[in-house]
C-alpha positions in Angstrom: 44.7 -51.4 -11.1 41.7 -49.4 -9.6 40.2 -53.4 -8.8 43.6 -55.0 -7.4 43.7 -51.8 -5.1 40.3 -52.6 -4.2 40.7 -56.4 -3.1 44.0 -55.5 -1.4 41.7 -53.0 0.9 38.7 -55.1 1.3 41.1 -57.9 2.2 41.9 -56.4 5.2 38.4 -55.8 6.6 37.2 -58.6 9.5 34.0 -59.0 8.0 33.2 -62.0 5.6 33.4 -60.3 1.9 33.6 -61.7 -1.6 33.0 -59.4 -4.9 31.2 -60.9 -8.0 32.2 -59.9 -11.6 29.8 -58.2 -14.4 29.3 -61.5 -15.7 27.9 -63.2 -11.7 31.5 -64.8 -10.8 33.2 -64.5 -8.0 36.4 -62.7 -8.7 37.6 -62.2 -4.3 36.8 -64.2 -1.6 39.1 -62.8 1.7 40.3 -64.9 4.5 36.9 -63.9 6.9 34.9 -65.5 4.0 36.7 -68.6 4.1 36.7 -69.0 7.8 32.7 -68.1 7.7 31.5 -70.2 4.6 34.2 -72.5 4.9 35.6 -72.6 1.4 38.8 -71.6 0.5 39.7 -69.1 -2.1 41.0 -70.8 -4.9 37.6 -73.5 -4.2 35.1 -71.2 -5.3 36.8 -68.2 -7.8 35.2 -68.2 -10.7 31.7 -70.4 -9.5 28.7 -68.5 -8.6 27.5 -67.4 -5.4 24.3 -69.7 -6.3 26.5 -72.4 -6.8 28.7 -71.9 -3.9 26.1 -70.6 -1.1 22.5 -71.8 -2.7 20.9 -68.5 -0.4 17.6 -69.0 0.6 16.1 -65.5 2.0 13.9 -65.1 5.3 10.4 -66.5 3.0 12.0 -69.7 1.7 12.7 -69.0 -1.8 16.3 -68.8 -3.7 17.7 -65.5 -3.6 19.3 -65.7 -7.0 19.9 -68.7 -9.9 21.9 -70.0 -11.8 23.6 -67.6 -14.7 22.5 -64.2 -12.3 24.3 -61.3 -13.5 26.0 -58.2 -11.3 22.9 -55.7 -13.6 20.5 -58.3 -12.9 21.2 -58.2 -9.1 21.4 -54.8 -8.9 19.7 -53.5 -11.4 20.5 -49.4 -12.0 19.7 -48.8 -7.8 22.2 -46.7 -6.5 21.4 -48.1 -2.9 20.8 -51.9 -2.3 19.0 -52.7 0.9 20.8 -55.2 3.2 19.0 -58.3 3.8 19.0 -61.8 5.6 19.3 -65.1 4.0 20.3 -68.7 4.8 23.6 -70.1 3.4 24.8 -73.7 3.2 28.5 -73.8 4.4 31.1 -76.3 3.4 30.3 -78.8 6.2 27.0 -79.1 4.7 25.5 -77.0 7.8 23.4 -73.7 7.3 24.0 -70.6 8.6 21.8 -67.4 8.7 23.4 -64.2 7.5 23.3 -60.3 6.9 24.3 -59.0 3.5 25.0 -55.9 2.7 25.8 -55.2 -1.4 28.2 -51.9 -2.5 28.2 -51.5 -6.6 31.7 -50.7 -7.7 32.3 -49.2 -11.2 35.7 -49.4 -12.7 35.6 -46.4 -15.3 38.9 -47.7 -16.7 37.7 -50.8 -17.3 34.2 -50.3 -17.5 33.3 -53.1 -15.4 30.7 -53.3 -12.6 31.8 -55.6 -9.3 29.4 -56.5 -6.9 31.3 -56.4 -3.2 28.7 -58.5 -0.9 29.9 -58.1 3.2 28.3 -60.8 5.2 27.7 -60.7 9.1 26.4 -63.8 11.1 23.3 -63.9 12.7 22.5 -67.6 13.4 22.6 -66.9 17.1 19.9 -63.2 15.9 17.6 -65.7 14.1 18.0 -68.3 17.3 16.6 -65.9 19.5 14.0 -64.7 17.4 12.6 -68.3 16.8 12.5 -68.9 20.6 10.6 -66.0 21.1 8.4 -66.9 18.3 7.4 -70.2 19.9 6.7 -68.5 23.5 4.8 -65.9 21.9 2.8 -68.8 20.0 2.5 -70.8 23.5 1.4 -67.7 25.5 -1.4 -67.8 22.9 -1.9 -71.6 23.4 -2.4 -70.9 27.1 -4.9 -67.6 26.6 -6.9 -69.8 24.4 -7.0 -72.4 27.3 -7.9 -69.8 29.4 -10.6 -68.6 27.8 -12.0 -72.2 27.2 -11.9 -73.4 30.5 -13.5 -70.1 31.7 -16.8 -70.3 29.7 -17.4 -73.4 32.1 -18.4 -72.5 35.5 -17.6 -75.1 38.2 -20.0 -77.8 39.0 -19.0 -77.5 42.8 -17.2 -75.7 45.1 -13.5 -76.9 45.4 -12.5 -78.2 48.7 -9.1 -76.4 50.7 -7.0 -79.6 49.8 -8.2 -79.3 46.5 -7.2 -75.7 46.0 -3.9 -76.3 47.8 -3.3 -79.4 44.8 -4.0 -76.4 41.9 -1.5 -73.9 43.7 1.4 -76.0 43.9 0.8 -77.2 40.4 0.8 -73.1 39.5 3.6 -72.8 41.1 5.3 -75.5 38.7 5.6 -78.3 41.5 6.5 -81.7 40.0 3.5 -84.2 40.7 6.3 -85.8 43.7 6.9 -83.0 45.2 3.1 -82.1 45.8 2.4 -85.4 47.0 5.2 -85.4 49.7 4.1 -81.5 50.4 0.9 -82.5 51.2 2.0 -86.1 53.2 -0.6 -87.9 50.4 0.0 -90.6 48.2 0.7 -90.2 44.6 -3.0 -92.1 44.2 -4.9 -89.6 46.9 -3.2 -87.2 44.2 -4.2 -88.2 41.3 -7.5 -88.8 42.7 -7.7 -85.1 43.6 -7.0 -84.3 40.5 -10.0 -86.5 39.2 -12.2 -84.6 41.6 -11.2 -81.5 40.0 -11.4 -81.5 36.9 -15.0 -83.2 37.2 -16.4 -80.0 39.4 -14.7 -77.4 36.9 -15.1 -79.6 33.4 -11.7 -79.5 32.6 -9.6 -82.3 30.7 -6.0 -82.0 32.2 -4.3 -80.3 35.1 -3.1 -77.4 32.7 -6.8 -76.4 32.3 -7.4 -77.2 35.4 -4.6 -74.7 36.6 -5.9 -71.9 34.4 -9.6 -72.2 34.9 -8.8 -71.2 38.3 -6.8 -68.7 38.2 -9.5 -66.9 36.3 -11.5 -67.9 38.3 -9.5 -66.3 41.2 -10.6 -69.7 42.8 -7.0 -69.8 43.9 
């Protein structure tokens, strides 16, 4: 009784839940699951959550396996940490998620459930990779920066030059700076020659960033 009460409750709740049986099956899967993994109810009762979700966590590897039981999940802690993993849904997509795991103990009964509640966070984990790679640019850019600093310039930059290197700080297309300027797109690109020849740069980029620490522009 104490377990029908309990799937009647937590099939209220709006978040994503299913509960796994002492033996690793899934016994309740509510209507938020279905619209988050994609599987309906009757699909997936009495499979596996490895089966079903094949959970990667946030360093690659599986989260459980094949034949994981409710005590070897668990274990005897009487607090499970939440944690993120990556799920494959129905569609074949996957999908990054919070789970949080409550241990229920039927004394009647004498059986353990596992109730797992799972948030999205695919847009969390979106942002967080973004920022990765602009934090891993940033670096690209100081390293650049320091390069291209080490090398003092041959010779002094001329005023047109200098104008070429603030417009391309500035994020000016190549077009734009040529019209600016009333030059050609080949007096441009032969300014850019002369440039990076008196500062020993390679590209614009390092051309750009040698001079601004340089505070030649």
């Amino acid at each position: 009784m104490l377990e029908s009460e309990l799937f009647t409750f937590l099939g209220r709740t709006a978040d994503a839940v299913f509960v796994l049986s002492d033996q690793g099956e899934i016994a309740f899967w509510n209507k938020a699951a279905e619209r988050l993994f994609g599987y309906p109810a009757e699909e997936v009762k009495g499979k596996t959550c490895y089966r079903v979700l094949q959970g990667i966590g946030a360093l690659g590897t599986r989260v459980c396996h094949e034949g994981c039981t409710v005590l070897e999940c668990a274990g005897k802690q009487s607090e499970i940490p939440n944690f993120d993993m990556s799920v494959k849904t129905r569609s074949g997509q996957r999908v990054w998620i919070n789970m949080s795991t409550v241990l229920f103990d039927n004394p009647r009964t004498g059986h353990r459930l596992l109730v797992h509640l799972a948030h999205d966070i695919s847009e969390q984990k979106k942002t967080e990779q973004l920022v990765h790679k602009v934090l891993d640019l940033t670096q690209q850019l100081n390293h650049v920066g320091e390069a291209t600093c080490r090398a003092a310039p041959v010779s002094d930059l001329s005023e047109q030059e200098k104008q070429v290197l603030r417009l391309f700080a500035e994020g000016k297309t190549p077009v734009s700076i040529a019209k600016s300027l009333d030059i050609s797109s080949q007096t441009l690109r032969n300014h850019l020659h002369h440039i990076n020849q008196k500062l020993r740069t390679h590209n614009r980029l390092e051309a750009v960033m040698h001079a601004m620490h340089r505070k030649l522009i």
